[in-house]
C-alpha positions as a Markdown table, in Angstrom:
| # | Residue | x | y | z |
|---|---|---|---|---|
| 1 | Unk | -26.7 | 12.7 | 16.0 |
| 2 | Unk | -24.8 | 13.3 | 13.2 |
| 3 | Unk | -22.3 | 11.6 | 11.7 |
| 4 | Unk | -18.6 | 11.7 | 11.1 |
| 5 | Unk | -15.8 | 10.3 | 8.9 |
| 6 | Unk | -12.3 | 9.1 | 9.8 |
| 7 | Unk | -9.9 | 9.0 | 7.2 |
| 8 | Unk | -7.7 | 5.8 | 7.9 |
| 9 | Unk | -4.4 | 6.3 | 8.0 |
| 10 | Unk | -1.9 | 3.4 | 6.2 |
| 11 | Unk | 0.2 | 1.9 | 8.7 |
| 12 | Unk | 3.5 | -0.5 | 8.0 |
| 13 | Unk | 2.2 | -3.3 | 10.4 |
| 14 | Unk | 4.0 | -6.0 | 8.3 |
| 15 | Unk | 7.7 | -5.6 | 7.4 |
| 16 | Unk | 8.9 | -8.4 | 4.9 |
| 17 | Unk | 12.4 | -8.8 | 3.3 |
| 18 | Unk | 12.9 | -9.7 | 0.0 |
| 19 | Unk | 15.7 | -10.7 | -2.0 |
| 20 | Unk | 15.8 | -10.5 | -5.3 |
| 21 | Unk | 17.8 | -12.1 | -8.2 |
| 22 | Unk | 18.0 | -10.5 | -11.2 |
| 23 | Unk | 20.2 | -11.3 | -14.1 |
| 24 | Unk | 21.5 | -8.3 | -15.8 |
| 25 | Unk | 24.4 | -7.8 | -13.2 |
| 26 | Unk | 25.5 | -4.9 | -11.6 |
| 27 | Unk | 26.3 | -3.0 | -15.5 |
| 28 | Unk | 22.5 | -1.8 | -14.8 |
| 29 | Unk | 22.7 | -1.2 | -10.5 |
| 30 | Unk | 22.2 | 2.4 | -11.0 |
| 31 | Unk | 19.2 | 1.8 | -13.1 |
| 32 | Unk | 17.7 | -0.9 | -10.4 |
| 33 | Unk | 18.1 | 1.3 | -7.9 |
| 34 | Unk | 16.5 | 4.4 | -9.7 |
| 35 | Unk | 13.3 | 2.1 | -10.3 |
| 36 | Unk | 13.5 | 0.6 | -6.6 |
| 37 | Unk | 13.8 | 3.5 | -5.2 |
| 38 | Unk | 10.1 | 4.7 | -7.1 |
| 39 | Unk | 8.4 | 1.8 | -5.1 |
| 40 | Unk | 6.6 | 3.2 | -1.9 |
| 41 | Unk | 7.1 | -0.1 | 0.2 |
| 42 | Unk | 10.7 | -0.4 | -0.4 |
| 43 | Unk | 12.2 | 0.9 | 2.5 |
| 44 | Unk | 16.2 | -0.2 | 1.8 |
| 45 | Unk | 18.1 | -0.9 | -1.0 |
| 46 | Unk | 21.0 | -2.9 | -0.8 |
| 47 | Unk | 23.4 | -4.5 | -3.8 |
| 48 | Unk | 25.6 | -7.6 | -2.5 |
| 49 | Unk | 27.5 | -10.1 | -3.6 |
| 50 | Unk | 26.7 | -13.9 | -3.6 |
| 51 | Unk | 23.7 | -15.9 | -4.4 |
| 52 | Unk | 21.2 | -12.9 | -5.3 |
| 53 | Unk | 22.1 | -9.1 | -6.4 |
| 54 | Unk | 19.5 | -7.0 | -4.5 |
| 55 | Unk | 18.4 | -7.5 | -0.6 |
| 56 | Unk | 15.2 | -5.1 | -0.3 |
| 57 | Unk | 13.7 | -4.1 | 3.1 |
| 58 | Unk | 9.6 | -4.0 | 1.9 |
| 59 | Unk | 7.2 | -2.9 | 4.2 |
| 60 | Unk | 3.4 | -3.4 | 3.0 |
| 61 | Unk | 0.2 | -2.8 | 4.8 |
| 62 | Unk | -0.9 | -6.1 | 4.8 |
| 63 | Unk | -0.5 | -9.7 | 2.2 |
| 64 | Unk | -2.8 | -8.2 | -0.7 |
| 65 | Unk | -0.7 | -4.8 | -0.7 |
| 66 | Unk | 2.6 | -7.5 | -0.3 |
| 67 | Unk | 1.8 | -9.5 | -3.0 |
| 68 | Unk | 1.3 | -6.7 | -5.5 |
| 69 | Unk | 4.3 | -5.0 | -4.6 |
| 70 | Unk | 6.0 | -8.5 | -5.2 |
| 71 | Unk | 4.2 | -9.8 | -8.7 |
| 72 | Unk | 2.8 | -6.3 | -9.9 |
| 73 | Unk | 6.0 | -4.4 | -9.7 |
| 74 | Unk | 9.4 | -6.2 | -8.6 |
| 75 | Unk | 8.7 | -9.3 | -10.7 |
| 76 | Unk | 8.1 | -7.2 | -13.1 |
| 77 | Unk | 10.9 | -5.0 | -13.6 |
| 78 | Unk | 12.6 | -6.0 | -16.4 |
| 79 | Unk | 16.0 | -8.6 | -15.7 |
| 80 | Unk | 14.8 | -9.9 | -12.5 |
| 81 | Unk | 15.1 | -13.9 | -12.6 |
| 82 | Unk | 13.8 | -14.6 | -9.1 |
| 83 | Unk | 12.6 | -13.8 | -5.9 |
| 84 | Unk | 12.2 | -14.9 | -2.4 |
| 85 | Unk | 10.7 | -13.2 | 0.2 |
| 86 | Unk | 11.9 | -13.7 | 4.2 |
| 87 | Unk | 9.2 | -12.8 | 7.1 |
| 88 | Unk | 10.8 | -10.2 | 9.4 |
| 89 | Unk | 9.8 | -11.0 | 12.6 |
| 90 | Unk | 11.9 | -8.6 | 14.6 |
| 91 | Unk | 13.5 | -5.0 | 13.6 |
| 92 | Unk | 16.0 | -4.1 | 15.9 |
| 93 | Unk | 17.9 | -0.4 | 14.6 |
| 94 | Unk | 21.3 | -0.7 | 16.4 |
| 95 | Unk | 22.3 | 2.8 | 15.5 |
């Protein structure tokens, strides 16, 4: 017999939420956004008003590939104070 490869294909089987504070303000949304928007996982972008600046939509292949998305690159970016991250448990697309 011979054998055979199957190249594994990365699914989204865990979709987290993440908020994220950062505390340069909206004078540097554009630029956020911009360096978001380069992150693979980060599936929406929103800017809102309130307790925290950014709510992001991540999805990551599993809690390694989470938790360097979360302390490799957005706790990295320069400005952001804090983060917390909310399990999605459901994701129902209304539209």
């Amino acid at each position: 017999m011979g054998s055979f490869t199957v190249p594994l294909v990365r699914s989204c089987i865990l979709a987290t939420s993440l908020t994220i504070c950062w505390n340069a303000g909206y004078a540097n949304a554009s630029n956020c956004i911009e360096q978001l928007s380069s992150i693979p996982e980060v599936h929406h972008i929103a800017l809102v008003g309130g307790d925290f600046d950014v709510i992001l939509l991540v999805r990551a292949i599993d809690n390694t590939d989470l938790r360097r998305v979360i302390f490799d690159q957005l706790q990295a970016m320069p400005g952001v104070q804090d983060t917390q991250t909310f399990l999605v448990f459901e994701d129902v697309d209304t539209r």
